[in-house]
C-alpha positions as CSV (number, residue, x, y, z in Angstrom):
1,X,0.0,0.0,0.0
2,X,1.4,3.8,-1.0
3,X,2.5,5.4,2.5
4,X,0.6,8.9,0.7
5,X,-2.6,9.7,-0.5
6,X,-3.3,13.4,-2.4
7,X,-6.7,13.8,-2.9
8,X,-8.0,15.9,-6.3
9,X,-12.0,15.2,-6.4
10,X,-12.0,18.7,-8.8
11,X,-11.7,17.6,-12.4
12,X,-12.1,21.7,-13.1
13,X,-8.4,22.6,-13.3
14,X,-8.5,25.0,-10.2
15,X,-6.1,27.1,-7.9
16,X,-5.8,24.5,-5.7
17,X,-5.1,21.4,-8.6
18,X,-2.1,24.0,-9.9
19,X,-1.0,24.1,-5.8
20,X,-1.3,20.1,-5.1
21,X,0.1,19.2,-8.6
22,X,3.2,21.5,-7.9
23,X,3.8,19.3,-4.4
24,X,3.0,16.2,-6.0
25,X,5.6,16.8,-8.5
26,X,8.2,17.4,-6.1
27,X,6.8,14.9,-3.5
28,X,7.0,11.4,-6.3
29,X,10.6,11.8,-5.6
30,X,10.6,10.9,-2.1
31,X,7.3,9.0,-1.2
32,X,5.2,6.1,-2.4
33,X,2.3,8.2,-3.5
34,X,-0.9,7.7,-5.3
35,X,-3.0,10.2,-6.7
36,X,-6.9,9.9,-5.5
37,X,-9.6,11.2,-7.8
38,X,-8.9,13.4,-10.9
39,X,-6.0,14.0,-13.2
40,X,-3.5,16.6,-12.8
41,X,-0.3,17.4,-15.0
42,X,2.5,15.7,-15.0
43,X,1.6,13.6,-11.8
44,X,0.7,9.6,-11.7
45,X,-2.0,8.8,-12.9
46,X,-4.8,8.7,-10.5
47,X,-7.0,5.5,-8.6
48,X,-10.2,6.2,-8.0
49,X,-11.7,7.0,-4.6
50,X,-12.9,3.2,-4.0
51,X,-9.6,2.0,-5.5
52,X,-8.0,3.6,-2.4
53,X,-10.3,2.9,-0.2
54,X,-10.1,-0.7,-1.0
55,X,-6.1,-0.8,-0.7
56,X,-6.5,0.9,2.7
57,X,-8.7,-1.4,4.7
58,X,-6.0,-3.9,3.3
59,X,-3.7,-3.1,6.8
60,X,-0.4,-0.3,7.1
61,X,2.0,-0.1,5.2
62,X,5.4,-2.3,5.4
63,X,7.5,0.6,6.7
64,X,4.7,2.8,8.2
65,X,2.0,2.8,10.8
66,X,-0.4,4.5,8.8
67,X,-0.7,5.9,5.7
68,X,-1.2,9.4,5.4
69,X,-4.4,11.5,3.2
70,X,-3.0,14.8,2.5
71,X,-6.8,16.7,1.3
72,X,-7.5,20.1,0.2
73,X,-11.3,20.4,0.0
74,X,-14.2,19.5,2.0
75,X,-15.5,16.5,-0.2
76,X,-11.9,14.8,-0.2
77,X,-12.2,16.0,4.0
78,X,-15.5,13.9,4.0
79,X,-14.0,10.7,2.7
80,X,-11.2,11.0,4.2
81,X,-12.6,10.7,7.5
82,X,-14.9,8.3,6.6
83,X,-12.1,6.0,5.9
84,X,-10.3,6.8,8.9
85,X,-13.6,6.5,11.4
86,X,-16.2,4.6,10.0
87,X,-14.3,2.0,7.9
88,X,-11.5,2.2,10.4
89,X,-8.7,2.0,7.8
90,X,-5.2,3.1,9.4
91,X,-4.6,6.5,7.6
92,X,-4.3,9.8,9.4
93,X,-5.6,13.4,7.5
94,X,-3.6,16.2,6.5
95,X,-5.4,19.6,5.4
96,X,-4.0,22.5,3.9
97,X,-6.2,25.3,4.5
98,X,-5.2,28.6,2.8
99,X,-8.6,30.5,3.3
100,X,-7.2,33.6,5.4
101,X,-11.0,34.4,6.8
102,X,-13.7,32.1,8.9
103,X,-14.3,29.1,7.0
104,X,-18.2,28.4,7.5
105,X,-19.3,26.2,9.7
106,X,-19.5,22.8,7.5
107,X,-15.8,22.9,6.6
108,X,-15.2,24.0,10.3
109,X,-16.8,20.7,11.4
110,X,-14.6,18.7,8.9
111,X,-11.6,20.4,9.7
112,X,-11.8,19.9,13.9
113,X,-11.8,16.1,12.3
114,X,-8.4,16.2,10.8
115,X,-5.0,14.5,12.3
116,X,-2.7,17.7,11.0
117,X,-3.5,21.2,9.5
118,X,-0.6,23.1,7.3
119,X,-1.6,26.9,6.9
120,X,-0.3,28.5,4.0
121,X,0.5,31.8,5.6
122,X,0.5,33.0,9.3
123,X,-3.1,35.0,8.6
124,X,-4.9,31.5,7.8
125,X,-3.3,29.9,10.5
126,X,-5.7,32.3,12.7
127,X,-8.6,30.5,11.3
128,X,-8.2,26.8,11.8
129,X,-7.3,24.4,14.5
130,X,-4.5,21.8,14.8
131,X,-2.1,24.0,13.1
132,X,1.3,21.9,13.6
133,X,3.2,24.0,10.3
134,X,2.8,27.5,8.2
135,X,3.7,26.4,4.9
136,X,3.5,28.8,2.1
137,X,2.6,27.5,-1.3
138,X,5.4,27.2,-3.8
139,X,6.1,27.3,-7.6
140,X,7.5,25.0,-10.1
141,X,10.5,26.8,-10.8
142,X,11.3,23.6,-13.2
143,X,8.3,24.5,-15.0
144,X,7.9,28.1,-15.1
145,X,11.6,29.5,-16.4
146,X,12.2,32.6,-18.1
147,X,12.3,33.2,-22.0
148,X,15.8,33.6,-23.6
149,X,13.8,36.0,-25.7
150,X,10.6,37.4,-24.2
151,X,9.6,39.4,-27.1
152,X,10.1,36.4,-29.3
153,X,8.5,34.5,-26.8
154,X,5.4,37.0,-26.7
155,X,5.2,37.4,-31.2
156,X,5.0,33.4,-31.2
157,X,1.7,33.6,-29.5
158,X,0.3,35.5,-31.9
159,X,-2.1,38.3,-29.8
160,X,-0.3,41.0,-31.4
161,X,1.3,44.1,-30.2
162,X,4.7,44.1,-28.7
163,X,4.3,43.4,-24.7
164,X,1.7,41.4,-23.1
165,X,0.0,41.9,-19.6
166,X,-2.4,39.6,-18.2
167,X,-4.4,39.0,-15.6
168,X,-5.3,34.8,-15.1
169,X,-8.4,33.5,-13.3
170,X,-11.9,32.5,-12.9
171,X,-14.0,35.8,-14.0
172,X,-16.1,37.3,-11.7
173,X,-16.1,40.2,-9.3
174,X,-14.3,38.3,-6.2
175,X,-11.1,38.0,-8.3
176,X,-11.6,42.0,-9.7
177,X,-11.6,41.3,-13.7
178,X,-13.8,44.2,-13.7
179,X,-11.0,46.6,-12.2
180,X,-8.3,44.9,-14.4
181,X,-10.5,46.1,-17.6
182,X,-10.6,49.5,-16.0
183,X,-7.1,49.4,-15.5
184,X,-6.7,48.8,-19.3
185,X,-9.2,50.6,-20.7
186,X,-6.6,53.5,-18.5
187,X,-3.6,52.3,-19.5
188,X,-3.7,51.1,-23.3
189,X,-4.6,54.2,-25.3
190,X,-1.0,55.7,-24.0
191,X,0.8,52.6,-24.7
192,X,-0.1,51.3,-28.5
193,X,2.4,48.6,-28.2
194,X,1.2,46.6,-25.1
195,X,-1.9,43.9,-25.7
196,X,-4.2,42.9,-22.3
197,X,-5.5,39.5,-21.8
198,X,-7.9,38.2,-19.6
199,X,-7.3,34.7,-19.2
200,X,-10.2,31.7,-17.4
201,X,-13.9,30.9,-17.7
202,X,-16.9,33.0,-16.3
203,X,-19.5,30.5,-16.2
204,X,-23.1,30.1,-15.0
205,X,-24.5,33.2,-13.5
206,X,-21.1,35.3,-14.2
207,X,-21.7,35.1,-18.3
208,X,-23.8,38.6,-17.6
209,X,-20.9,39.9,-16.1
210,X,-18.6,39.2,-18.6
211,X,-20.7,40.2,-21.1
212,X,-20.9,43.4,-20.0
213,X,-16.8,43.5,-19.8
214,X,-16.7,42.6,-23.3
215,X,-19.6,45.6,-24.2
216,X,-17.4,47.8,-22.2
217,X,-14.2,47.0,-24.2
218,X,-15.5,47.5,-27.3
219,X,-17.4,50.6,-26.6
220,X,-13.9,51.9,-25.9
221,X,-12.5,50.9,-29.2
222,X,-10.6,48.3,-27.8
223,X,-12.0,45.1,-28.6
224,X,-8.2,44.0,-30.2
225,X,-6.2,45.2,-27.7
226,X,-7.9,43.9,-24.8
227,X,-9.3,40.3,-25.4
228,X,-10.4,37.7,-23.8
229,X,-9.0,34.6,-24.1
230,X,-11.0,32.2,-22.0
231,X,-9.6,29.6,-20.2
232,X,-5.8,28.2,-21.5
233,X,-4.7,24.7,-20.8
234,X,-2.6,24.4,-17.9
235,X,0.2,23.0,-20.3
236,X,0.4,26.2,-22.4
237,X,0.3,28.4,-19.1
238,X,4.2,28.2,-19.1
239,X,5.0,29.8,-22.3
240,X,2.0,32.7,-21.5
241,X,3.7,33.5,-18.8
242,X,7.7,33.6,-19.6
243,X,6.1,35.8,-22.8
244,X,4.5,38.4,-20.4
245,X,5.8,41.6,-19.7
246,X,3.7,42.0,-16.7
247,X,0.8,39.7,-14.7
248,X,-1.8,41.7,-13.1
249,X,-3.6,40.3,-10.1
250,X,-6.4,42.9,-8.5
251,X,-8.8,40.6,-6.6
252,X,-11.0,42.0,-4.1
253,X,-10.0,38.9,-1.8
254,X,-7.6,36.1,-2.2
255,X,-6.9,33.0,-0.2
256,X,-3.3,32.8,-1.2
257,X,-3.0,33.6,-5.2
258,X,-0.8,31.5,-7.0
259,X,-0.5,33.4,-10.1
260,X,2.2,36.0,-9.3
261,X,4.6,33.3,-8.7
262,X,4.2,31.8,-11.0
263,X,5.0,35.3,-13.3
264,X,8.0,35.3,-11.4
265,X,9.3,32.3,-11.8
266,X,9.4,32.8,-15.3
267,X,11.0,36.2,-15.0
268,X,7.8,38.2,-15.0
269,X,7.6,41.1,-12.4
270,X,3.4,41.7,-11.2
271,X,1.0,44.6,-9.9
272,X,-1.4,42.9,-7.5
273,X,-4.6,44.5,-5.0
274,X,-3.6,43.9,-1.3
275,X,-4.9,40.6,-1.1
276,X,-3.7,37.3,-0.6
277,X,-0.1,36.3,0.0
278,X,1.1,39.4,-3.0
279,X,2.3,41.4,-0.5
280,X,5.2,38.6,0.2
281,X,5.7,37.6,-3.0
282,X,6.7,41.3,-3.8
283,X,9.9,41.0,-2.1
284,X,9.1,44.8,-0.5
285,X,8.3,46.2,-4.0
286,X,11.2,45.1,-5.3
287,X,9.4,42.5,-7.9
288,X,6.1,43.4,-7.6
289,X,3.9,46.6,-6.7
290,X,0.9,46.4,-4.2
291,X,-2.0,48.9,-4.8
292,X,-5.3,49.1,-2.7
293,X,-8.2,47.3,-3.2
294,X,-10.9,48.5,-6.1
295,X,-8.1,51.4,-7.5
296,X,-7.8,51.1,-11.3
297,X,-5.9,54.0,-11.5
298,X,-3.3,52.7,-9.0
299,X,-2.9,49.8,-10.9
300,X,-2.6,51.5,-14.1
301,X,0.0,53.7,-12.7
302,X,2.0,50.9,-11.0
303,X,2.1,48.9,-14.3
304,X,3.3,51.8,-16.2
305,X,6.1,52.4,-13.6
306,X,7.0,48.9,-13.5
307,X,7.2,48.3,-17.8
308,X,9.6,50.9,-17.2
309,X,12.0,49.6,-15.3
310,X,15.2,48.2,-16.6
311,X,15.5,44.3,-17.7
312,X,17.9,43.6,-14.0
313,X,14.0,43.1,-12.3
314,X,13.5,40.2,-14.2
315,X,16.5,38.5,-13.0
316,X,15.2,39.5,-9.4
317,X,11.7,38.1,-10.1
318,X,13.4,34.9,-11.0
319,X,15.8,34.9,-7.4
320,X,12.9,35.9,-5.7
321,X,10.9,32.7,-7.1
322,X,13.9,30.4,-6.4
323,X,14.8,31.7,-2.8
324,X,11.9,32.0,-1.2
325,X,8.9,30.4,-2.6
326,X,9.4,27.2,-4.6
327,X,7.5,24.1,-4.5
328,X,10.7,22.2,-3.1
329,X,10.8,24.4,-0.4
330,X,7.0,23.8,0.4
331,X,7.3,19.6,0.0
332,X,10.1,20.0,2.3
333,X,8.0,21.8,4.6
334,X,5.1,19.6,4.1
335,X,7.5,16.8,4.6
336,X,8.4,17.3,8.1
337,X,4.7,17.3,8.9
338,X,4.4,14.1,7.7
339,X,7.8,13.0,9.5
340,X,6.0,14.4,13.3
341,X,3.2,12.2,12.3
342,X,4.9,9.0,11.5
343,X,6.7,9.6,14.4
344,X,5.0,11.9,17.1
């Protein structure tokens, strides 16, 4: 039996399957791991849920007391524990919660039930019990590597102009695509050379909402300068982002935000709202620039300053990535967790 379990019950390619996938990739190296539920890139390929469960109730493993379900969201929570307590299988459950605000009181009840709890920054640590590590999420730096040309890099992709910004999400108002499109709709007429994307899915009851982003584009005259993209494949994520000049990240809240490391990784310096973990990742302003919540103009005037600067930020965007924030450092972290278990 595989001493670890990570859980992915999503087959949406979410936030939180770019986060596991990044540990996963860096934790194959070290562990016997299966993956449980959905696909992600470049991990094994997944059993399904009763698959597991099956192989669990078989007994412990050969060189461990337990195996261990590291889960993420409540429905991988609920099985977890049903393994652990009902079908008494010899697992323990690790959560990593990243929500820095109350979680309601559902996921509160799951998350009293778990063995171990890694926050991803001291704020969401505030919010959850059982806290035995603060673990900040990491990025590929493997994957996500600069371009040796990055205006090559952007021309390949054909959106035209000569610099790209971007801003990469789910579109709705939470995660501020409307203030990114003010932004633009600011910024663009001065700089003729520089194309906007706005890159993910609206879906259901947010297709009004982009609609009315798109109306407001093109009353602007804009409609080829600022375009929207819809969702892109997490393969082809990588070369978007090493083409970028800038990534632009204005939610009106954020549980951690992976995005901006992953732009600087690949050498890609980012204006983000004061949300989330950005205010870290920024290094003190020296990568990224942190303007208030629901300011347009601030973040039109931060990316202006920051296309501006000389080519040595790149390099620190990239150091910045490496030394502090990579997913190494987080399966490291999320390692040792594992270790207090198996031997507490």
């Amino acid at each position: 039996m595989p001493e670890l379990f990570v859980t992915n019950y999503n087959p949406n390619f979410t936030g939180v399957s770019a986060t596991a996938a990044n540990v996963i990739r860096q934790q194959m190296r070290h562990h016997d791991l299966a993956l449980v539920g959905q696909p992600l890139p470049g991990c094994p390929a997944p059993v399904t849920p009763a698959q597991a469960h099956r192989v669990c109730r078989s007994g412990p493993t050969e060189n461990r007391p337990f195996a261990i379900w590291h889960v993420r969201r409540n429905p991988e929570m609920r099985s977890a524990i049903w393994l652990r307590d009902v079908r008494r299988a010899p697992i323990r459950i690790v959560f990593t919660s990243a929500a820095q605000r109350l979680h309601s009181a559902y996921p509160r009840w799951l998350i009293r039930r778990m063995d171990a709890v890694i926050a991803t920054t001291e704020k969401a640590a505030e919010f959850v019990p059982h806290v035995r590590a603060v673990v900040p999420h990491g990025v590929d730096t493997d994957l996500f590597t600069p371009a040796p040309d990055r205006a090559a890099a952007w021309q390949a992709l054909g959106f035209g102009g000569s610099r790209g910004i971007a801003t990469v999400g789910r579109i709705r108002p939470e995660k501020g695509t409307d203030i990114f499109v003010d932004a633009m709709l600011r910024f663009l007429p001065d700089h003729p050379d520089v194309t906007a994307l706005v890159v993910g899915r609206a879906g259901g009851k947010f297709e009004s909402y982009l609609n009315g982003l798109r109306n407001r584009v093109s009353a602007a005259g804009l409609t080829d300068r600022l375009r929207f993209v819809g969702e892109i494949p997490s393969p082809d994520l990588p070369p978007l982002m090493r083409a970028l000049s800038l990534v632009m990240q204005l939610p009106r809240y954020e549980g951690y935000g992976m995005v901006p490391l992953e732009g600087l990784a690949s050498g890609t310096p980012f204006v983000g709202s004061d949300a989330g973990y950005y205010r870290s990742f920024s290094d003190a302003g020296r990568v990224g620039t942190i303007v208030p919540l629901d300011n347009p103009e601030a973040a039109a005037a931060a990316a202006k300053a920051l296309l501006e600067r000389d080519d040595t930020i790149a390099e620190a965007a990239r150091h910045t990535a490496l030394s502090r924030f990579s997913a190494r450092a987080e399966a490291d972290g999320i390692d040792a967790v594992y270790q207090s278990l198996w031997h507490g």
